[in-house]
C-alpha positions in Angstrom: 138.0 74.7 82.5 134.8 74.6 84.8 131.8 76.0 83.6 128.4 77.1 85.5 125.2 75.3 85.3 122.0 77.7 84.8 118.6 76.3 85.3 115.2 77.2 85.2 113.0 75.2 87.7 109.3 75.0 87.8 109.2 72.5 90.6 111.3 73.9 93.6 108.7 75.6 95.5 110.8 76.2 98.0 114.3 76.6 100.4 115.2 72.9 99.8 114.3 72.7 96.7 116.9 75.4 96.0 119.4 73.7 98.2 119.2 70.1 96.5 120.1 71.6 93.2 123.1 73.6 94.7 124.0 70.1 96.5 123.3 68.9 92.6 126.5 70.9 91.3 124.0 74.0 90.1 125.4 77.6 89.7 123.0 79.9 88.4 119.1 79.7 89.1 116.5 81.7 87.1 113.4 82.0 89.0 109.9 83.7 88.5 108.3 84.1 92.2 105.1 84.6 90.7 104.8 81.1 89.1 105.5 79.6 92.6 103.1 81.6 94.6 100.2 81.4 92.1 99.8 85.3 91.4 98.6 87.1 88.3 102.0 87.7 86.2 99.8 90.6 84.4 99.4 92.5 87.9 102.9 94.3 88.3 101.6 94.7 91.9 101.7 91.1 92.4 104.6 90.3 90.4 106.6 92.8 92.9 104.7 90.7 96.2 106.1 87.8 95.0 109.4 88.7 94.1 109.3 90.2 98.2 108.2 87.1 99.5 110.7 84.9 97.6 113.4 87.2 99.3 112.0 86.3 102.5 110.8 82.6 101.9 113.8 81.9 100.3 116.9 84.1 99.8 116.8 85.2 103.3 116.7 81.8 104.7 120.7 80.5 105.7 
């Protein structure tokens, strides 16, 4: 029966990162943008920037 494997990195700071744990047999990845780019997580504002540039830095990338 396979099964998923659901992390929560706070080292991959960025596309390779991501890639090496999907070569690594991962299914699932939990992420908080904000943690990677250094913003205030209190500041909604920046919280929501992050989240942004992750989809560009990271999700958009093929």
């Amino acid at each position: 029966m396979p099964f998923e494997i659901d992390v929560s990195p706070t080292d991959v700071s960025d596309v390779e990162g991501y890639r090496r744990l999907a070569d690594i047999g991962v299914t699932r990845v939990r992420v908080a943008p904000w943690r990677m780019y250094g913003v205030d997580p209190s500041d909604p504002q920046a919280r929501l920037d992050a989240i942004r540039r992750f989809a560009d830095d990271v999700i958009g990338v093929q």
